[in-house]
PDB file of N, CA, C, O and CB in Angstrom:
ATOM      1  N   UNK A   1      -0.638 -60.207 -43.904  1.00  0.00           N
ATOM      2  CA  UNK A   1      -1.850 -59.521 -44.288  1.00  0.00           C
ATOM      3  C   UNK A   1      -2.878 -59.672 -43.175  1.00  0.00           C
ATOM      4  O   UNK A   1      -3.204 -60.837 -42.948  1.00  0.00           O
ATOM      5  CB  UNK A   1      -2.394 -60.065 -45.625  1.00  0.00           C
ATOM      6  N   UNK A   2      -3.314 -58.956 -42.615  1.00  0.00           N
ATOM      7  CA  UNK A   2      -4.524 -58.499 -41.703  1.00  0.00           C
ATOM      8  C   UNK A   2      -6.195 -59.017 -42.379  1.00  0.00           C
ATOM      9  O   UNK A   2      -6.783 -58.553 -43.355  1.00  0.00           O
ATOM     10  CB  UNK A   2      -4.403 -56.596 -41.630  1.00  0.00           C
ATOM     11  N   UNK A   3      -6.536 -59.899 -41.630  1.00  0.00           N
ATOM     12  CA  UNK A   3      -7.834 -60.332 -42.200  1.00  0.00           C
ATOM     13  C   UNK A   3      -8.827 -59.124 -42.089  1.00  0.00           C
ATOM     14  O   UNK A   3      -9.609 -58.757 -42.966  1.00  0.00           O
ATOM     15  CB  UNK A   3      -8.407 -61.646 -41.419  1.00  0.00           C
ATOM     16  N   UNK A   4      -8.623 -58.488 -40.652  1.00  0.00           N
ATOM     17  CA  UNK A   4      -9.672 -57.477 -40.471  1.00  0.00           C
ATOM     18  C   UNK A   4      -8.944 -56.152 -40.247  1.00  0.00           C
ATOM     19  O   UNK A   4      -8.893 -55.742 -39.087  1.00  0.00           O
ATOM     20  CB  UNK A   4     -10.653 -57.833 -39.251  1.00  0.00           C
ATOM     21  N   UNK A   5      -8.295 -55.331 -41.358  1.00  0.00           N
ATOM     22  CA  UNK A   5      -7.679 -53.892 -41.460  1.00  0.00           C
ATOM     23  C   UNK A   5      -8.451 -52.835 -40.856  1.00  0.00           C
ATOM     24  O   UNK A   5      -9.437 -52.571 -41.544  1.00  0.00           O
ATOM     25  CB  UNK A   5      -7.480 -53.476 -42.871  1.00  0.00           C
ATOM     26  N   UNK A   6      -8.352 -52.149 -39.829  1.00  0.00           N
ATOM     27  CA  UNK A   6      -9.330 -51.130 -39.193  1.00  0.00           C
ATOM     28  C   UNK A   6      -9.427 -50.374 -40.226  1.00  0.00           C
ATOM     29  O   UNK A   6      -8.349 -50.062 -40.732  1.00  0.00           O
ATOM     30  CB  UNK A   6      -8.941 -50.336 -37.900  1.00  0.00           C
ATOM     31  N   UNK A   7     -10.385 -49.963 -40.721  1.00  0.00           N
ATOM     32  CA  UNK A   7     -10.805 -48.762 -41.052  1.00  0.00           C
ATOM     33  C   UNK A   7     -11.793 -47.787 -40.851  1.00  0.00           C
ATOM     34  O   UNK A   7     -12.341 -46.995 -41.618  1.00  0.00           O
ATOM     35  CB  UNK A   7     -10.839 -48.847 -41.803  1.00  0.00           C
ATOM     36  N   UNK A   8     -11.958 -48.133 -39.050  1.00  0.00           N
ATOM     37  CA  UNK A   8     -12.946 -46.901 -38.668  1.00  0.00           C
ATOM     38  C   UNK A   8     -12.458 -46.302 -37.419  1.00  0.00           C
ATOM     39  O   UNK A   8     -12.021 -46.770 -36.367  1.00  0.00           O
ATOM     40  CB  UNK A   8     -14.536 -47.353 -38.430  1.00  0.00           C
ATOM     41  N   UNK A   9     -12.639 -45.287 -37.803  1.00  0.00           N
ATOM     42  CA  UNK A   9     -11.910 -43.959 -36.135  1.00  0.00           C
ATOM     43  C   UNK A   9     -13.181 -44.246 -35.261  1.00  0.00           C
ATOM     44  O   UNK A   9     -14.291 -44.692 -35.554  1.00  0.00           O
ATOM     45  CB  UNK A   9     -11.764 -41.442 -36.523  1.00  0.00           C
ATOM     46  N   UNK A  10     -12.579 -43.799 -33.997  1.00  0.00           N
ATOM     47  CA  UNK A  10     -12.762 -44.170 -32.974  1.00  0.00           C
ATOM     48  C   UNK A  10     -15.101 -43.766 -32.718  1.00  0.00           C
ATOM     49  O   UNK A  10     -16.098 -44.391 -32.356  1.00  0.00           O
ATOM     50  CB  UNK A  10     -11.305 -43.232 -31.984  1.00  0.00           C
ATOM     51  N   UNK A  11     -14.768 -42.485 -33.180  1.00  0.00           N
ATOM     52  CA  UNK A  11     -16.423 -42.353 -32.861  1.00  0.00           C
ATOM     53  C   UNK A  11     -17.199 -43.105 -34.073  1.00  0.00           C
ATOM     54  O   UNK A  11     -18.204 -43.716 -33.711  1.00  0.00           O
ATOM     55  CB  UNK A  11     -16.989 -40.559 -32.808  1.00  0.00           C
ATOM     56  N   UNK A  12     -16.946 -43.145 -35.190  1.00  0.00           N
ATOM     57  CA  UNK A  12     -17.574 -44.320 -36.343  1.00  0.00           C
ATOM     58  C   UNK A  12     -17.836 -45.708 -35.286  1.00  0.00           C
ATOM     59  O   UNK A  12     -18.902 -46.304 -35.441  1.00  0.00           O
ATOM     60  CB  UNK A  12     -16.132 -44.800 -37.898  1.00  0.00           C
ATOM     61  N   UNK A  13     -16.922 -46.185 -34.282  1.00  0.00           N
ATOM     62  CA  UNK A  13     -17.205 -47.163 -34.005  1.00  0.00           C
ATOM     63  C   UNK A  13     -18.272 -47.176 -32.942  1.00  0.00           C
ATOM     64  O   UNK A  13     -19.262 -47.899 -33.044  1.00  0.00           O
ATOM     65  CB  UNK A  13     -16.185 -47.716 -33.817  1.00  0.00           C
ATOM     66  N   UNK A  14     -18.037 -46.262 -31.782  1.00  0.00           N
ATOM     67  CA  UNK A  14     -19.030 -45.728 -31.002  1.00  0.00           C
ATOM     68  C   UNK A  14     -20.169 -45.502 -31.639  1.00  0.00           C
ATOM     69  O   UNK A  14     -20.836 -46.535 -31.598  1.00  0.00           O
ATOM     70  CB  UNK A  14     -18.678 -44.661 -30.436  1.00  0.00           C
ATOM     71  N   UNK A  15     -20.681 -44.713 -32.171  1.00  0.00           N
ATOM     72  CA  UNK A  15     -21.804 -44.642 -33.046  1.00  0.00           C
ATOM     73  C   UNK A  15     -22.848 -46.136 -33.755  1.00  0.00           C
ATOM     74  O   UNK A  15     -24.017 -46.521 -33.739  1.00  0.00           O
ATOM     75  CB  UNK A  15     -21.085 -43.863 -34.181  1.00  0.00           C
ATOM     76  N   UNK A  16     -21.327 -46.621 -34.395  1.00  0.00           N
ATOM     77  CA  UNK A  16     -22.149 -48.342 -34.705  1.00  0.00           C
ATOM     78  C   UNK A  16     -22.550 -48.574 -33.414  1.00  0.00           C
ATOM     79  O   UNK A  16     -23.752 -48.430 -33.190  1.00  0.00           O
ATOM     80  CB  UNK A  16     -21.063 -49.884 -35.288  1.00  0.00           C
ATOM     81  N   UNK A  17     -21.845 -48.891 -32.530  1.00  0.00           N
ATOM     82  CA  UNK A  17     -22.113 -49.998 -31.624  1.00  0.00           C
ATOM     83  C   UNK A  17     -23.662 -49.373 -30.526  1.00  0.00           C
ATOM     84  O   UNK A  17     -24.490 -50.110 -29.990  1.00  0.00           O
ATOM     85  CB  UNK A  17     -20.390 -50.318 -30.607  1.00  0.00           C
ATOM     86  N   UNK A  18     -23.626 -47.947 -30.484  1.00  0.00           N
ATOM     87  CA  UNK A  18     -24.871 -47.595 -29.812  1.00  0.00           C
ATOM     88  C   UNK A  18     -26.038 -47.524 -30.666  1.00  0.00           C
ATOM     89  O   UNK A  18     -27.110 -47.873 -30.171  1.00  0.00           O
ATOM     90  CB  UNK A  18     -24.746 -46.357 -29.157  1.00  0.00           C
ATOM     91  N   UNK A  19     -25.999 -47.062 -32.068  1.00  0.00           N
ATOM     92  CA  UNK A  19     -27.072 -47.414 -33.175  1.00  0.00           C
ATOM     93  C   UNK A  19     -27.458 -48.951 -33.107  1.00  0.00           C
ATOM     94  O   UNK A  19     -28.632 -49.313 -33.018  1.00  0.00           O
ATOM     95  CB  UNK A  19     -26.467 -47.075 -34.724  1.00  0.00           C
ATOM     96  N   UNK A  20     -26.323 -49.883 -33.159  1.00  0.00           N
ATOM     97  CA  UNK A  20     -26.618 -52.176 -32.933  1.00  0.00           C
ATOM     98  C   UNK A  20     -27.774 -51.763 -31.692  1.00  0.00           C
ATOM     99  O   UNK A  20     -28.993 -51.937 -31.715  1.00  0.00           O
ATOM    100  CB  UNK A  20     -24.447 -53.763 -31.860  1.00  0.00           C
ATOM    101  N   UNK A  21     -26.943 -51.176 -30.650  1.00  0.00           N
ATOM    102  CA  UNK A  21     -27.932 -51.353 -29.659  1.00  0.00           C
ATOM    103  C   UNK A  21     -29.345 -51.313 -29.507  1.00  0.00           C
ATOM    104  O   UNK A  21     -30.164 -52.178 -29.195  1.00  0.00           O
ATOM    105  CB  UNK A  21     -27.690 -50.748 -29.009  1.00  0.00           C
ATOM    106  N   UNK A  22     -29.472 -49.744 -29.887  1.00  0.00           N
ATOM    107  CA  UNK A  22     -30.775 -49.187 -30.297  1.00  0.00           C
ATOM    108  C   UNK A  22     -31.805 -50.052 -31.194  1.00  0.00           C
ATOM    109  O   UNK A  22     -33.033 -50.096 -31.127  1.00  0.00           O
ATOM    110  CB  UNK A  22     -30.460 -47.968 -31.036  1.00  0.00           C
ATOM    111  N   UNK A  23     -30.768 -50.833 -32.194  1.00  0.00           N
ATOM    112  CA  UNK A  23     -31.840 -51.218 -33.015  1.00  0.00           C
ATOM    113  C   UNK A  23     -32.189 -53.295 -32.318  1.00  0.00           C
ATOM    114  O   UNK A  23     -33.196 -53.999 -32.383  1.00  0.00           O
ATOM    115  CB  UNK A  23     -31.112 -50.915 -35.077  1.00  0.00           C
ATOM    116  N   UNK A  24     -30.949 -53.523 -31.809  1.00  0.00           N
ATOM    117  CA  UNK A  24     -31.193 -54.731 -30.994  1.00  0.00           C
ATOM    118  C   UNK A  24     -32.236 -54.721 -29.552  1.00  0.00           C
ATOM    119  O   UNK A  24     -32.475 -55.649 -28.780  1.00  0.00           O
ATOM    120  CB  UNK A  24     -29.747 -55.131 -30.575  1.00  0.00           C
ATOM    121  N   UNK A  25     -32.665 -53.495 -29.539  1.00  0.00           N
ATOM    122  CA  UNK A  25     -33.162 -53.511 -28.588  1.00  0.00           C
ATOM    123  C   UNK A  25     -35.006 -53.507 -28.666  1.00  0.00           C
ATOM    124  O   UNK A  25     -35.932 -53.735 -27.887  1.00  0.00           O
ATOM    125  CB  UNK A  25     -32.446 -52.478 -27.988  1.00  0.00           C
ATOM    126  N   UNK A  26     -34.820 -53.068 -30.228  1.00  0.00           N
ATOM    127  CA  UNK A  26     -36.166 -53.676 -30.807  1.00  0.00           C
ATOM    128  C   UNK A  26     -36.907 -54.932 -30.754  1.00  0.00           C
ATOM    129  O   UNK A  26     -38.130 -55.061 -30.695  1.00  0.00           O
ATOM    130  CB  UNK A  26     -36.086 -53.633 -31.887  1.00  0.00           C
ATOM    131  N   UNK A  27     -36.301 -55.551 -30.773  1.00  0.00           N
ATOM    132  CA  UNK A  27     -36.373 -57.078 -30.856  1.00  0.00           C
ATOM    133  C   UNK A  27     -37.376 -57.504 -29.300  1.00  0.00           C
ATOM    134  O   UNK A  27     -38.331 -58.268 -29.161  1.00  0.00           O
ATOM    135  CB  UNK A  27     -34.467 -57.831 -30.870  1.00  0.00           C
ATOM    136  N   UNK A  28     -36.687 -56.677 -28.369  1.00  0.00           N
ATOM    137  CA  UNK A  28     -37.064 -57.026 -26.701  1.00  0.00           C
ATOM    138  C   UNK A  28     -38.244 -56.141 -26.394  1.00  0.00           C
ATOM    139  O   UNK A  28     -39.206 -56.535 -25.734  1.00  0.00           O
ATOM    140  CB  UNK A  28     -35.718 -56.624 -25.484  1.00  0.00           C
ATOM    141  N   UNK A  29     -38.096 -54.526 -27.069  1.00  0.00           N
ATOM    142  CA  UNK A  29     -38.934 -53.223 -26.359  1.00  0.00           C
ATOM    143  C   UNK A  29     -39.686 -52.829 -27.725  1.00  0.00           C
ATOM    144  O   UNK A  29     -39.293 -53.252 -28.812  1.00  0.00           O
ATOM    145  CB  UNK A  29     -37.803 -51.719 -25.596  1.00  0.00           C
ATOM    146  N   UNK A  30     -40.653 -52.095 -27.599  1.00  0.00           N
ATOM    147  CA  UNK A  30     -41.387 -51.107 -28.667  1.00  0.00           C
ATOM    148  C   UNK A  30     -41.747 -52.409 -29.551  1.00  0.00           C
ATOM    149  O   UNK A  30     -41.834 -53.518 -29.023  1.00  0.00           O
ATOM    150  CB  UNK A  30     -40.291 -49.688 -29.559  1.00  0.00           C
ATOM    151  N   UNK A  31     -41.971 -52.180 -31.074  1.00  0.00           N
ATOM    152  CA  UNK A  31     -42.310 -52.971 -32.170  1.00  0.00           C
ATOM    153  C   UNK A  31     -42.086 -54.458 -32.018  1.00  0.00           C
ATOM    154  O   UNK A  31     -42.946 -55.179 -32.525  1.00  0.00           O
ATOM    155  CB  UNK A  31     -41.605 -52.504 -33.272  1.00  0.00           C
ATOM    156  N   UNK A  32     -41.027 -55.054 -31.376  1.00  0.00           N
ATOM    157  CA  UNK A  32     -41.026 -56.632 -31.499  1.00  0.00           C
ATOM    158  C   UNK A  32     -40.146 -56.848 -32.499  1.00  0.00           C
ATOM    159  O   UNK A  32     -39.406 -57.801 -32.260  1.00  0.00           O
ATOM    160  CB  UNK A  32     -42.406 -57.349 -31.837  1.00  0.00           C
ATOM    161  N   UNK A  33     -39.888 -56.124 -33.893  1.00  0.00           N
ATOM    162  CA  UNK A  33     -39.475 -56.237 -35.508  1.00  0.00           C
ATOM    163  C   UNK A  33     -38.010 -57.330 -35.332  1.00  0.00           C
ATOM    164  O   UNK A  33     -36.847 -57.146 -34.975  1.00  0.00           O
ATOM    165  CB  UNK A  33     -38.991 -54.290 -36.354  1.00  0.00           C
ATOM    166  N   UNK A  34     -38.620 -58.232 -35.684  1.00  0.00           N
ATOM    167  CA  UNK A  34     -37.180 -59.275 -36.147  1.00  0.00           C
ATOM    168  C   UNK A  34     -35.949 -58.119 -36.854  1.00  0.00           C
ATOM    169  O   UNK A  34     -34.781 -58.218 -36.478  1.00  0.00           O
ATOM    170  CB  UNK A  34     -37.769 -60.754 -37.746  1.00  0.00           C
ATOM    171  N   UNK A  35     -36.257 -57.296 -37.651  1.00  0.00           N
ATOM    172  CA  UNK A  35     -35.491 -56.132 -38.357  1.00  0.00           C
ATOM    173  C   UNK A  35     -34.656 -55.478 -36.991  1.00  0.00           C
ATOM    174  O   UNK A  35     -33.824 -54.610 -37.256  1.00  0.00           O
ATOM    175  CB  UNK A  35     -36.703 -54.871 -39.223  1.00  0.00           C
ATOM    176  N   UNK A  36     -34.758 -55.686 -36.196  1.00  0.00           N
ATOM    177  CA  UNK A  36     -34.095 -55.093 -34.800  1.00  0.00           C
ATOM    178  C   UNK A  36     -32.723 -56.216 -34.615  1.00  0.00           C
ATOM    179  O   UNK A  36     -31.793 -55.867 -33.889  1.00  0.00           O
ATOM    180  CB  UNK A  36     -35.437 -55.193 -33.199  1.00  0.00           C
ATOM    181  N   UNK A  37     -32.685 -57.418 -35.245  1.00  0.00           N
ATOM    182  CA  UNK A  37     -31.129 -58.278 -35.220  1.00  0.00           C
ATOM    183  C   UNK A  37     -30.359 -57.702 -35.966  1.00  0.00           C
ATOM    184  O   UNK A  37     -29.159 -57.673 -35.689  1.00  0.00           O
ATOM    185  CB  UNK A  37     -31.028 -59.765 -35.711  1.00  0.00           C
ATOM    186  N   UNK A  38     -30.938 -57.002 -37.284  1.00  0.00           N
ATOM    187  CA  UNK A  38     -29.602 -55.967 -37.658  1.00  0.00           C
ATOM    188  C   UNK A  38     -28.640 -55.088 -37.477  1.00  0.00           C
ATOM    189  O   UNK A  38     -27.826 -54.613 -38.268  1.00  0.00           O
ATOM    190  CB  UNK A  38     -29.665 -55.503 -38.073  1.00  0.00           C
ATOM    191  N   UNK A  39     -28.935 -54.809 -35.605  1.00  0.00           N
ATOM    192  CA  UNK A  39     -28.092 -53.999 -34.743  1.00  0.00           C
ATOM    193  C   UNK A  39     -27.071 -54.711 -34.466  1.00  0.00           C
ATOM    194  O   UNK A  39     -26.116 -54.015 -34.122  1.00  0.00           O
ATOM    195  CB  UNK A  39     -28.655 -53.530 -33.571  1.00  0.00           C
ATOM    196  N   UNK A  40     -26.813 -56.143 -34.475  1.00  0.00           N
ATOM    197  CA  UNK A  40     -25.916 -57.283 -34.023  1.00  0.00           C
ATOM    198  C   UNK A  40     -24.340 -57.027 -35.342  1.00  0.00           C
ATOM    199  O   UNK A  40     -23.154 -57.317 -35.183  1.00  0.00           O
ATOM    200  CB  UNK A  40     -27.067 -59.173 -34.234  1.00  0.00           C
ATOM    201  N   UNK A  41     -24.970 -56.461 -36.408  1.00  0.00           N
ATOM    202  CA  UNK A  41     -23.734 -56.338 -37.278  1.00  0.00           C
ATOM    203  C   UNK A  41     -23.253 -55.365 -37.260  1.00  0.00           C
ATOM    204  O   UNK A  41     -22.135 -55.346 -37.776  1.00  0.00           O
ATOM    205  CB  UNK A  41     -23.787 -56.538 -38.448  1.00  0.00           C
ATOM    206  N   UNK A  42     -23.912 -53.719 -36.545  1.00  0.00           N
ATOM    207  CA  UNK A  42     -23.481 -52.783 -36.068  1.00  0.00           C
ATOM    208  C   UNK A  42     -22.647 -53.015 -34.914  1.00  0.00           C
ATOM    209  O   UNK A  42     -21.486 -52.608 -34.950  1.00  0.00           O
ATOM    210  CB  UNK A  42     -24.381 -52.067 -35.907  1.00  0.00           C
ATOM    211  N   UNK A  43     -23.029 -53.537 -34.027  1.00  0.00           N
ATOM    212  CA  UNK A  43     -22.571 -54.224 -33.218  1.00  0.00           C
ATOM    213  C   UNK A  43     -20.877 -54.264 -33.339  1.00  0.00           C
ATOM    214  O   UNK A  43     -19.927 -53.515 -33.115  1.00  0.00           O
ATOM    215  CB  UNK A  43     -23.296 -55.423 -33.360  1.00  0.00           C
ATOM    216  N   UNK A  44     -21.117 -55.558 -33.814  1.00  0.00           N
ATOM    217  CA  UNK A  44     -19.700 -56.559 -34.379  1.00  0.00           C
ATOM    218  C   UNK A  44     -18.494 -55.801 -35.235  1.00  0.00           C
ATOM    219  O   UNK A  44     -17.308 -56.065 -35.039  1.00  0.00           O
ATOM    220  CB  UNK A  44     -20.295 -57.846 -35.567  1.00  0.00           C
ATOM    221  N   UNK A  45     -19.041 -54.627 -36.408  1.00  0.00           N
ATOM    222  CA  UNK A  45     -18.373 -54.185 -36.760  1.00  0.00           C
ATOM    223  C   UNK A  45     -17.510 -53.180 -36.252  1.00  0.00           C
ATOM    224  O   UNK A  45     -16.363 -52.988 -36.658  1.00  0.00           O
ATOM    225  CB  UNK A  45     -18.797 -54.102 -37.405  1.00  0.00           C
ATOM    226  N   UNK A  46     -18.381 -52.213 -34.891  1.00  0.00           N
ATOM    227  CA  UNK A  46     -17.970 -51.692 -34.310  1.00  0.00           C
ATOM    228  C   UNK A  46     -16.907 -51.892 -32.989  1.00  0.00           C
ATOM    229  O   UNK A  46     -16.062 -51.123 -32.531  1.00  0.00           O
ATOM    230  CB  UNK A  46     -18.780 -51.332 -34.324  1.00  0.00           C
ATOM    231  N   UNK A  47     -17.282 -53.125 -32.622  1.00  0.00           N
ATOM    232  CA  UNK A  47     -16.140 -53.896 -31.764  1.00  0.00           C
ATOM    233  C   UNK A  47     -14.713 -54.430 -32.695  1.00  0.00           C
ATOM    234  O   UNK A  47     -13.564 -54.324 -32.266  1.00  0.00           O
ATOM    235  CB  UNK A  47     -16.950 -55.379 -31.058  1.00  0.00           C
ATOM    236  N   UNK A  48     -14.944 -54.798 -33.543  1.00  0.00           N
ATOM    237  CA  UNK A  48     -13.884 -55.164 -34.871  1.00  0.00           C
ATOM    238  C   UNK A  48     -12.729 -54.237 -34.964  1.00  0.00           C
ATOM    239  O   UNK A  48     -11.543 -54.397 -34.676  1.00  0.00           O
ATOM    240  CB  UNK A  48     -14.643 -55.037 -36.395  1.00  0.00           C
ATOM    241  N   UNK A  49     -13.547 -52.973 -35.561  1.00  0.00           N
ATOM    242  CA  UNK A  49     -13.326 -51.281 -36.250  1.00  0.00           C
ATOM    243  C   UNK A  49     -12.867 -51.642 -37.518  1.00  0.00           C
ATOM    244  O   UNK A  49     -11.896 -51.115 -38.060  1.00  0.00           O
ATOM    245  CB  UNK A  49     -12.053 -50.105 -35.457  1.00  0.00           C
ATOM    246  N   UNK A  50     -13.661 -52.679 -38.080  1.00  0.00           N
ATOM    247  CA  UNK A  50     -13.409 -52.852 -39.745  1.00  0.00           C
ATOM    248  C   UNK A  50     -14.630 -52.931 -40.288  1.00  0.00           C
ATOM    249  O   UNK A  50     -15.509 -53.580 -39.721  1.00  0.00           O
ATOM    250  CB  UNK A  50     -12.584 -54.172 -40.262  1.00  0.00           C
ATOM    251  N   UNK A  51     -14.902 -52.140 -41.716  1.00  0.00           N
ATOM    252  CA  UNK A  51     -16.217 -52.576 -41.968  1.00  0.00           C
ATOM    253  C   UNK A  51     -16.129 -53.251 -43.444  1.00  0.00           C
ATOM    254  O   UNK A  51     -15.544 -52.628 -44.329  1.00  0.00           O
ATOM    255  CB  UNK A  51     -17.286 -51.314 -41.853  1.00  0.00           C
ATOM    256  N   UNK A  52     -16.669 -54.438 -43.698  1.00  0.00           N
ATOM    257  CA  UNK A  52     -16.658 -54.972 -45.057  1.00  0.00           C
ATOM    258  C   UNK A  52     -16.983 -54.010 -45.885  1.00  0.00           C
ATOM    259  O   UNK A  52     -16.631 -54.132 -47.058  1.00  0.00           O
ATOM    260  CB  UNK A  52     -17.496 -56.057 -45.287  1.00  0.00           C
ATOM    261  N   UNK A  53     -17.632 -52.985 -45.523  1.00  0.00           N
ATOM    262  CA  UNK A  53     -18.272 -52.316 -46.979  1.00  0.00           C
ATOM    263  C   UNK A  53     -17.152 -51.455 -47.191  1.00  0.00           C
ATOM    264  O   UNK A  53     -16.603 -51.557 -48.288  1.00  0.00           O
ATOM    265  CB  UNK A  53     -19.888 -51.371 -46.934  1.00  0.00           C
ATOM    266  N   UNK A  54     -16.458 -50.194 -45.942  1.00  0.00           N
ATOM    267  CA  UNK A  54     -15.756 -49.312 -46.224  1.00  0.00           C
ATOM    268  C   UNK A  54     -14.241 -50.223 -47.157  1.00  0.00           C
ATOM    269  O   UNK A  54     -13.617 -49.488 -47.923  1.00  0.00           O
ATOM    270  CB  UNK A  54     -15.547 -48.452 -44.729  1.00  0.00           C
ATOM    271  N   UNK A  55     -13.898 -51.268 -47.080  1.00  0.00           N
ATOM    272  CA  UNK A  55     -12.981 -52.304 -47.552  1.00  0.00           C
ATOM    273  C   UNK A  55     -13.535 -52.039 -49.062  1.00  0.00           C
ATOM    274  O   UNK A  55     -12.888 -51.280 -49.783  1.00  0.00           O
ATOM    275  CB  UNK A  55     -13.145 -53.993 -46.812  1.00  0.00           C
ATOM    276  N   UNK A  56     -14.562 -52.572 -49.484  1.00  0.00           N
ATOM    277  CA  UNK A  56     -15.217 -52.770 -50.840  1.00  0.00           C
ATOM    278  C   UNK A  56     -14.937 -51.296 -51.300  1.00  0.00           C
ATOM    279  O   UNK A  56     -13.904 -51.113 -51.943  1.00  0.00           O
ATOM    280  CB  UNK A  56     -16.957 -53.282 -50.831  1.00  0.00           C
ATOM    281  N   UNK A  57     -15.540 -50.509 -51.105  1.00  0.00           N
ATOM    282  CA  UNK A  57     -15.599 -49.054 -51.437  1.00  0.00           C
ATOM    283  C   UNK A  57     -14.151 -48.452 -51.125  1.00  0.00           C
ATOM    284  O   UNK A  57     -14.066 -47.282 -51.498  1.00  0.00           O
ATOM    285  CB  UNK A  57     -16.796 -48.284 -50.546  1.00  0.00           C
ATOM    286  N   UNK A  58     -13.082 -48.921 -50.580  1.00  0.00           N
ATOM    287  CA  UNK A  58     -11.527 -48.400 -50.234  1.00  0.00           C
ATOM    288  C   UNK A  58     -12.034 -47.068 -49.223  1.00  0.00           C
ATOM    289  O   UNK A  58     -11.368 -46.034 -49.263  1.00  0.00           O
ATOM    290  CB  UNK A  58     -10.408 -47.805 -51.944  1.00  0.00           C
ATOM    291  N   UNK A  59     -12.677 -47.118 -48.745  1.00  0.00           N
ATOM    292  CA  UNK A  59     -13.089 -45.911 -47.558  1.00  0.00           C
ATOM    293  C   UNK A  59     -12.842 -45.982 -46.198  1.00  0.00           C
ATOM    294  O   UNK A  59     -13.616 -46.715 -45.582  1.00  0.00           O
ATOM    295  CB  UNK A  59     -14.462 -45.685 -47.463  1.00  0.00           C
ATOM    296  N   UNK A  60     -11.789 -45.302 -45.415  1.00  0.00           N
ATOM    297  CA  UNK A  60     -11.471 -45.095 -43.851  1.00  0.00           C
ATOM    298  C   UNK A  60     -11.661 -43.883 -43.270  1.00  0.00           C
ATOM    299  O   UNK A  60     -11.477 -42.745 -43.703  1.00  0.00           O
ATOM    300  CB  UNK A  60     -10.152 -45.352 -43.523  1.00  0.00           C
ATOM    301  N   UNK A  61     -11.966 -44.199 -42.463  1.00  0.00           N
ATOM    302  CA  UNK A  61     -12.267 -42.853 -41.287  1.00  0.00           C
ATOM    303  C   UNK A  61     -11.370 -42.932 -40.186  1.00  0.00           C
ATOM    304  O   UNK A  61     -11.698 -42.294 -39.185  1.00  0.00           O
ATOM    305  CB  UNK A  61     -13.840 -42.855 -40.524  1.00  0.00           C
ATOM    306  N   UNK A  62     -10.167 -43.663 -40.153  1.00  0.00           N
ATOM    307  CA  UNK A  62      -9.070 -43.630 -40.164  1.00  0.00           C
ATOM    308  C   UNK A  62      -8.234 -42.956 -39.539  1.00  0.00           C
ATOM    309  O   UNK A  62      -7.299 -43.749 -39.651  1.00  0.00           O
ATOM    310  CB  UNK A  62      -8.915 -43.570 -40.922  1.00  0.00           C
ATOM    311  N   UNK A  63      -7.700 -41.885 -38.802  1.00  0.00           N
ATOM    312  CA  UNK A  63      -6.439 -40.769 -39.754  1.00  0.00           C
ATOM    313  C   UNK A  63      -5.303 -41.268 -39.857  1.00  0.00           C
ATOM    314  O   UNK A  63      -4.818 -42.154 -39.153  1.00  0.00           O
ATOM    315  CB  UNK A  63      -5.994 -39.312 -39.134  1.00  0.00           C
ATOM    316  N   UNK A  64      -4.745 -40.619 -40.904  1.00  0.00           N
ATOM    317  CA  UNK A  64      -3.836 -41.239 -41.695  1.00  0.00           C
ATOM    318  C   UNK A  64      -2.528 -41.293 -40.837  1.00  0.00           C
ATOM    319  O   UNK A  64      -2.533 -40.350 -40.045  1.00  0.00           O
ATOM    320  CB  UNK A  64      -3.692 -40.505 -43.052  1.00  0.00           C
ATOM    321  N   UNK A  65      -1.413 -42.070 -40.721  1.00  0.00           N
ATOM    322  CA  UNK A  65      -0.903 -41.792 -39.725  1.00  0.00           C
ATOM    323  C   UNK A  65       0.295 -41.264 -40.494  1.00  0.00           C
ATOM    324  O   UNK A  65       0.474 -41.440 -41.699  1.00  0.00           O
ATOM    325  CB  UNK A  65      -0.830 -42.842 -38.706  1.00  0.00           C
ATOM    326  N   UNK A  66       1.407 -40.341 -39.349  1.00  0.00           N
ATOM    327  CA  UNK A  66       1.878 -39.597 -39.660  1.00  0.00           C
ATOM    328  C   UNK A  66       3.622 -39.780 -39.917  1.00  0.00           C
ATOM    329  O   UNK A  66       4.289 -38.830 -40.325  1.00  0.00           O
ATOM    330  CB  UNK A  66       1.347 -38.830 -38.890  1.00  0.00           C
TER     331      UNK A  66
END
């Protein structure tokens, strides 16, 4: 059994990981907002390509293979 089952296609993960950025980058530029470390789990999930929630909810973006 796979601790961490991918269930995100390839641009889902791209997308996380430049949204982590964007919002980690708060933290350094613009507002300051501690709320800007929440890019770190965009981040992570997107380097992973598993997301705890799509797991909870049985949801992949995936394709199915053939």
């Amino acid at each position: 059994m796979n601790l961490f089952p991918r269930n995100e296609n390839t641009v889902d993960r791209v997308a996380r990981v430049v949204l982590g950025a964007g919002l980690v980058s708060l933290v350094f530029v613009g507002p300051h907002t501690p709320f800007g470390w929440l890019g770190v789990i965009f981040i992570a999930t997107g380097a992973i390509g598993s997301c705890p929630l799509y797991r909870v909810f049985g949801i992949s973006t995936c394709p199915m293979p053939s």
